[in-house]
N, C-alpha and C positions, 0 to 999 in steps of 0.2 A: 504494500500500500504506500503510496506518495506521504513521506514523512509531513510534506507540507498544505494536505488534505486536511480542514480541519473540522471536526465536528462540535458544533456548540450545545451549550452554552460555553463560552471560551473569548480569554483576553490577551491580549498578544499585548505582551510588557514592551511598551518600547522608551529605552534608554535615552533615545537621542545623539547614541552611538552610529558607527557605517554599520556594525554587526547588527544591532537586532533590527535596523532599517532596511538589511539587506534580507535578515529572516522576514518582514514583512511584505517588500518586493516579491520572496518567491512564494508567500502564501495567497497572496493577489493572483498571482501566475497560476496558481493550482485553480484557482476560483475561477478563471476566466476574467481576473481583475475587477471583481467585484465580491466583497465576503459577505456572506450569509447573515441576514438579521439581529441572528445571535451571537455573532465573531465583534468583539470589538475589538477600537486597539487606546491603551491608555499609555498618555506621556504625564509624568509623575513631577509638578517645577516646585524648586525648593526657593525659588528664587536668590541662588548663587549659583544658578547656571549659564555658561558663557551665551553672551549673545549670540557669535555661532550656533551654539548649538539650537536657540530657538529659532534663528533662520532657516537653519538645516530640518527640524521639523514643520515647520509649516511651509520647506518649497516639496518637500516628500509628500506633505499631504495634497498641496495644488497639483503637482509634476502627474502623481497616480490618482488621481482626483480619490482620496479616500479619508472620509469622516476618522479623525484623532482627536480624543478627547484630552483636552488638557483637565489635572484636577490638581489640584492646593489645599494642603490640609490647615483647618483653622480648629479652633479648641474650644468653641461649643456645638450644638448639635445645629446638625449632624456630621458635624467631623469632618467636612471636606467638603470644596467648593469648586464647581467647574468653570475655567474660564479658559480665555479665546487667547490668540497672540499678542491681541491689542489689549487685554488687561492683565498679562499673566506680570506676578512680580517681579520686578527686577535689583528690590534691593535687599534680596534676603531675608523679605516682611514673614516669612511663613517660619525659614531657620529661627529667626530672631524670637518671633513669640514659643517657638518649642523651645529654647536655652533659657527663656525667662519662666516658662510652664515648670521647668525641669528644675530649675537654679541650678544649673551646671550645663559644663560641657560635654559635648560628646569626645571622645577618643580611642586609640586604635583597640581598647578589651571593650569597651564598651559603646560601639556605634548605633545608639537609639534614633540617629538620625536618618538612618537608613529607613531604618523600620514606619518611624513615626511620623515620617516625610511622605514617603514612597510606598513602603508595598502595606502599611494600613487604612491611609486612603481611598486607595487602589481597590482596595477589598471593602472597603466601604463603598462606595463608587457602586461595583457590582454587585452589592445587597440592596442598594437603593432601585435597582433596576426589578427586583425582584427574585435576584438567582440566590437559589441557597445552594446550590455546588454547582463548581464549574471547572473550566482545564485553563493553566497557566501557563500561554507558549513563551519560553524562556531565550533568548538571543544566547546561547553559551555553545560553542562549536567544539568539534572534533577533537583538537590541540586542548582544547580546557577540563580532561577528564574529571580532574578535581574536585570542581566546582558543580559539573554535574554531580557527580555521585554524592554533592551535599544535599541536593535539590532532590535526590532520591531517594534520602533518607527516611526511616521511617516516621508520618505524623501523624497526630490524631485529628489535625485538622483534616474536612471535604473537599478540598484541592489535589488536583491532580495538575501535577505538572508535567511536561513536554518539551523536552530541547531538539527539534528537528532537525538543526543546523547542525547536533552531534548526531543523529540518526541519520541523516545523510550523508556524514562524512565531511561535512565542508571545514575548512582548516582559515587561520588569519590568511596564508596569501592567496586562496579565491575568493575571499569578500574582498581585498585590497584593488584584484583585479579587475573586479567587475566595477567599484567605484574608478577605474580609469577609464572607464567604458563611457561613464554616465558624462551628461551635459551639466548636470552641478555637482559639490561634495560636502564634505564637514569639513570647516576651513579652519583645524585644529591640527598642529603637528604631535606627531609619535606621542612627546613627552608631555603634551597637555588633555584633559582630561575636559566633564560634561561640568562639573563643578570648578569652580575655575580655580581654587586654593585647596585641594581638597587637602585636609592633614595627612591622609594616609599615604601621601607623595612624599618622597624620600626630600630633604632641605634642596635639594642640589637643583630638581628639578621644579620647587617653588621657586628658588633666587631666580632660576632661569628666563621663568614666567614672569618673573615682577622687573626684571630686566629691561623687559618690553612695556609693562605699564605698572609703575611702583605701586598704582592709588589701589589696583586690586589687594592691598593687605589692608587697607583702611577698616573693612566690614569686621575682619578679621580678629584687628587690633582692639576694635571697639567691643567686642563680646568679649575677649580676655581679661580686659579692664574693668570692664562693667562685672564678672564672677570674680574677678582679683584672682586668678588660674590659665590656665595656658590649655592649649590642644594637644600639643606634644608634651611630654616630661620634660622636666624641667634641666633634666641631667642627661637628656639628648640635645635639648635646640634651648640653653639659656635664654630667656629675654623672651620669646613667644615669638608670635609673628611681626611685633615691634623691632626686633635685631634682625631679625630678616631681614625690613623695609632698610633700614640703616646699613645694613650690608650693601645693598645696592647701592645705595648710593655713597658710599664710601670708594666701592668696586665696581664702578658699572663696566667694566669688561672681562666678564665672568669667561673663564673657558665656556666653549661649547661645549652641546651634549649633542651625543648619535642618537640613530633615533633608535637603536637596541639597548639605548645605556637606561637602566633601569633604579640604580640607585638604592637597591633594597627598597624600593618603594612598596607599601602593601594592595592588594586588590582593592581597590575601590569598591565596594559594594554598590554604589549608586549606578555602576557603568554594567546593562547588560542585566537585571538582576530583575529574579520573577518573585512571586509571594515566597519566597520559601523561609521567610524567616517568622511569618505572620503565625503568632503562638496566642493569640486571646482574642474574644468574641469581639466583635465589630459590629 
């Protein structure tokens, strides 16, 4: 059976990455480029996501003319709020009110923001619609065994998830390829991500990024200040993301980075990523 035949009820997580954009292209392809009633696809904004990347999802939805729902999680009911391109946040309004909900940070043992951003809205989203189980097609490919076989761990939640793009083998360089096919792309290099600071980036490849525009630590700066605590430890990256920004501009001609240099950087959960972490009713 065509891994990318999909039977609903069913939500196709899309990241706002080339990969689950490109698992989306070929479940449109399976469909005759139209999905079934019941297939949605949800783009999940925390509003610290690069403005590419919102470009990048609303020309995939004009390009394959296909309905993406944008949702925003807000902190009374019902817990999430759908908007368009033209009102989705852009300053971090939705992170900002969950670190003030939380009085704390998130960080790399503990990423609630993943969760409480992304894949519980998400799932709220789809209770609102009325489904009480449904299938989660996950953007995680062939090369990602890993992370599959996290998403296939056993739960007690009624989710059933599906990574097609590992059921059919597809690897990072034929989704690389086929986006040099395309007439537009995601106009993010190797080492930059959907979040645009995201902490789980090794230092080397935040200086990188703030290289090119310093003010992206500001948001940053302002939530470590305002909990009096940092993202990273404190006996990894002294100073928080404030010595970051001062790095730069102390050194604004930082070495480069290839685009394979990884930096111990950790997975970003935000990039690519289906319910599978969604462990309480919604």
């Amino acid at each position: 059976m065509n891994p990318f035949f999909v039977l609903g009820p069913a939500i196709i997580s899309f990241s706002g990455g080339r990969t689950s954009a490109y698992m989306l292209h070929r479940i449109l392809q399976a469909h005759g480029g139209h999905l079934p009633t019941d297939v949605h696809v949800a783009f999940s904004n925390t509003g610290k996501e690069r403005k590419e990347t919102l470009d990048f999802v609303q020309k995939c939805a004009e390009t394959w003319q296909v309905k993406i729902h944008w949702i925003e999680a807000v902190f009374k009911k019902p817990f999430f709020r759908e908007v368009d391109f033209a009102s989705a946040s852009r300053a971090g309004e939705p992170f900002a009110a969950l670190i003030e909900k939380k009085k704390a940070l998130p960080n790399a043992v503990t990423r609630f923001c993943t969760q409480e951003l992304k894949i519980i809205p998400m799932a709220r989203w789809m209770r609102a619609q009325g489904y009480d189980e449904w299938t989660v097609l996950v953007g995680l490919r062939y090369d990602e065994p890993a992370r599959v076989a996290r998403i296939r761990a056993p739960s007690k939640e009624r989710f059933f998830r599906e990574a097609p793009l590992y059921q059919a083998k597809i690897t990072q360089s034929e989704v690389m390829a086929f986006w040099k096919t395309q007439p537009f792309d995601l106009r993010l290099k190797p080492y930059e991500s959907n979040c645009d600071l995201c902490f789980l980036k090794g230092s080397r490849k935040r200086l990188e990024i703030l290289r090119t525009d310093p003010s992206l630590a500001d948001w940053w700066i302002e939530q470590e200040q305002r909990r009096g605590a940092t993202f990273v430890k404190p006996e990894r990256e002294p100073g928080g993301y404030k010595s970051l920004k001062n790095m730069v501009h102390r050194l604004p001609l930082l070495p480069g980075l290839g685009p394979n240099d990884e930096q111990n950087s950790l997975d970003c959960a935000c990039t690519d990523l289906g319910l599978d972490q969604f462990r309480r009713p919604c």
